[in-house]
N, C-alpha and C positions, 0 to 999 in steps of 0.2 A: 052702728059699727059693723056688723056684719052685711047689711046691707052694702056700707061701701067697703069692702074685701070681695064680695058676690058683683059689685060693679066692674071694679077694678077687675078679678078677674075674668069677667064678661068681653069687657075689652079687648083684655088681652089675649083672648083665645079668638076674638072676632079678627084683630090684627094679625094671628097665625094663619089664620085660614084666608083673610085676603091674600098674605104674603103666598103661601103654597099655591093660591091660585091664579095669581100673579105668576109662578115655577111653574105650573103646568100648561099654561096657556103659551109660556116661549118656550116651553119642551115643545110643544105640539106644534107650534111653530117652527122651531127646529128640524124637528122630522119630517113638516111637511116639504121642508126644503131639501131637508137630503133624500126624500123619494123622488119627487120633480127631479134632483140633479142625476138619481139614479134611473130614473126614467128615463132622462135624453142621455147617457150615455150607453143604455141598453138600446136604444132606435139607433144611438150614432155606430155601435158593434155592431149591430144587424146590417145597419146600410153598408158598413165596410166590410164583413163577411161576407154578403152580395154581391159586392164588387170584386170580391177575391175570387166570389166561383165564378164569376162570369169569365175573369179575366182567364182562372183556370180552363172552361168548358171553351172558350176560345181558343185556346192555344193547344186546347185537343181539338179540333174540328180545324186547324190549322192545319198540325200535323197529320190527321184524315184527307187531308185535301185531294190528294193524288190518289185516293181509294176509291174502289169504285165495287162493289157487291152483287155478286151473281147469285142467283136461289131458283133452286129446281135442280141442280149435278146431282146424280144419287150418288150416295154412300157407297154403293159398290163400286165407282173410281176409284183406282189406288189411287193416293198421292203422289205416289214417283210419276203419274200418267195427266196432272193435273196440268202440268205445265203447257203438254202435247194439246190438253182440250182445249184451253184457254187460246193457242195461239189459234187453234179447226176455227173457235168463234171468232178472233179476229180476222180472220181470211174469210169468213160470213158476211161479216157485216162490212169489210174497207175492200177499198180497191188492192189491188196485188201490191203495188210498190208501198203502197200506206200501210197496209198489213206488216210487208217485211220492215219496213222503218220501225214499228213500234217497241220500244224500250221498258222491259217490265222488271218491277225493283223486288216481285215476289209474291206469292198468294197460299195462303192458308185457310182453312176450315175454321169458322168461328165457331163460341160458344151459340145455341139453340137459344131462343129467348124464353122465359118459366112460362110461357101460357100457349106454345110449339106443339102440334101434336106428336105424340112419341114417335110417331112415322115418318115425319117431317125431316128431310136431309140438311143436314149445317149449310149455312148461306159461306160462300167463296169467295174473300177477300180478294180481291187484286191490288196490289200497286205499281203504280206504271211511273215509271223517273219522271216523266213530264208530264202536266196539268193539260198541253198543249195536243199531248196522245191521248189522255181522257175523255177532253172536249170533242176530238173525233170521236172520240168510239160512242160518247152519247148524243150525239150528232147522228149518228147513222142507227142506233138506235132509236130514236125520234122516229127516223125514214123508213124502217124496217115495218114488209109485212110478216116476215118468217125467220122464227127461229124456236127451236124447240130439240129437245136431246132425250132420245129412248122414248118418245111418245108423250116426253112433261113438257109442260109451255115454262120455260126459262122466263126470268125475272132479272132486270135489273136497276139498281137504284144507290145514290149517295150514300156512302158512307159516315153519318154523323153521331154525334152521341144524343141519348134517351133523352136529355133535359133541351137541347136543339129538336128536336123533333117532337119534344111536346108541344114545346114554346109555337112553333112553325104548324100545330095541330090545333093551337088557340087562334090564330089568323084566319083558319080553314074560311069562314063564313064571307071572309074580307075577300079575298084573291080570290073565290068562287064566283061575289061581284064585280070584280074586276074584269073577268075573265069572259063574262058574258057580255060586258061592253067593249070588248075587244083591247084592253088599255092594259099598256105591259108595266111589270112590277119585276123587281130584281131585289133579291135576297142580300144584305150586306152584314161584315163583320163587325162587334160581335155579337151584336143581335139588332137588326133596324132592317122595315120592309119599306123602299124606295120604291113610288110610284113617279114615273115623269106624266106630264103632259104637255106638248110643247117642252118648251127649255125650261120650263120652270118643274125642279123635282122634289117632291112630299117626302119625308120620309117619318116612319111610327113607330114605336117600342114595343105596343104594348094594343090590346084588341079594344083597349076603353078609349083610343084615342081615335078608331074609326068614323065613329061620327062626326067628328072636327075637319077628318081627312074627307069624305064623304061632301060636304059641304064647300070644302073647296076645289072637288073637281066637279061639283054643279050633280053629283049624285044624289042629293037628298030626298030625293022624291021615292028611293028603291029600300024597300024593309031590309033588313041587315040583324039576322038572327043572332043573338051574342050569348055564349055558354055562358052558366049557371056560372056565378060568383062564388057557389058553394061546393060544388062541385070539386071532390079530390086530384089535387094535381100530380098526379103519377106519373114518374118518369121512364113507366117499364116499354119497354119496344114492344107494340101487341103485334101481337104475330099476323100477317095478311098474304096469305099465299094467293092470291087471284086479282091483286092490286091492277087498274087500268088505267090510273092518275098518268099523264104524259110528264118528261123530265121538265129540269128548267127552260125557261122562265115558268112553268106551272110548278105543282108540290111536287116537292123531293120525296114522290117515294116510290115502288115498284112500278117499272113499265113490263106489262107481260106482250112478250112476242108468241107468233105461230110459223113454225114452216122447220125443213129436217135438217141439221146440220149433218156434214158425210164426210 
């Protein structure tokens, strides 16, 4: 008798516990579902928050466009006198009638970048109404052997934001080989580097896609140094007062001149 009461409830604790584990196995199943579903809707927010600064950091480097940055003015300019130097350097660098034509929309003293030495004078915004008066004036900067004010060798360079200038600092290695094969590459909005050869044009995102682009401009044979994947991506502007990168089609960044502006 007791024997079958000690059966019967044998059983029936054996059937609780398959039941419960039976419950725990489509719990767990369950969860594993709703991580996976949280998982691709965390990669699909990230991709579309991606897409929102780009489109953002685009439409600020839009609105930059017509900017254009001078580094070296000292701090002892007033500002009421800024307007008078900027035009001394346009009549430096253009001819007399190009000079007087050019249309300028306004220029300011920016903030210093956090890594600037304390000595270091704020870089000088320009804005010129036309994109068309810009391309002259870094046009003839290109061409220039002399320009320098109070004895500082004057700097100039694009206007872009910190995250455009990293981006364009991960390339470095690419357009370096380009550059030595003579092969012109052009900057496009809102972030893609076009290389043509002949009528047929490359265009890349992104520095992991150089070796695909490499291969089909028949460059494979040339080492192609690629920054560290681990490597912190920081968007701060490092400060480079003696920059000798030439403008576009090279990197966007300080072209330093020599010679006295009067």
């Amino acid at each position: 008798m007791l024997e079958t009461i000690l059966g019967a409830l044998q059983r029936t604790i054996q059937a609780d516990v398959a039941l419960l584990h039976t419950d725990i196995t489509g719990l767990i199943g369950l969860w594993e579902q709703i991580i996976a579903q949280l998982q691709l809707d965390v990669q699909t927010f990230i991709k579309r928050q991606a897409a929102y600064d780009l489109r953002f950091i685009s439409i600020e480097d839009s609105r930059r466009r017509n900017n254009l940055k001078i580094r070296g003015i000292p701090e002892s300019i007033p500002t009421a006198e800024l307007p008078h130097l900027v035009r001394r350097l346009m009549a430096q660098l253009l001819e007399p009638e190009q000079s007087r034509n050019i249309a300028l929309d306004g220029f300011f003293r920016v903030l210093k970048p956090t890594r600037a030495p304390e000595s270091a004078s704020r870089d000088l915004r320009v804005r010129f109404c036309s994109g068309t008066d810009k391309a002259l004036v870094i046009t003839a900067v290109k061409g220039s052997t002399s320009l320098n004010f109070e004895n500082k060798t004057l700097s100039f360079f694009t206007d872009l934001t910190g995250e455009t200038l990293h981006w364009r600092k991960t390339l470095q290695p690419l357009t370096a080989l380009l550059r030595s094969h003579d092969m012109e590459y052009h900057w496009r909005s809102p972030r893609a580097l076009q290389v043509k050869q002949g009528n047929v044009v490359h265009s890349i995102a992104d520095i992991s896609e150089a070796p695909a682009l490499l291969t089909k401009l028949g460059l494979t044979g040339d080492a192609l140094q690629l920054p560290s994947t681990n490597a912190p991506k920081s968007t701060t502007h490092q400060w480079n007062a003696n920059a000798t990168t030439p403008f576009y089609p090279k990197e966007q960044v300080p072209t330093a001149m020599t010679a006295a502006v009067t």
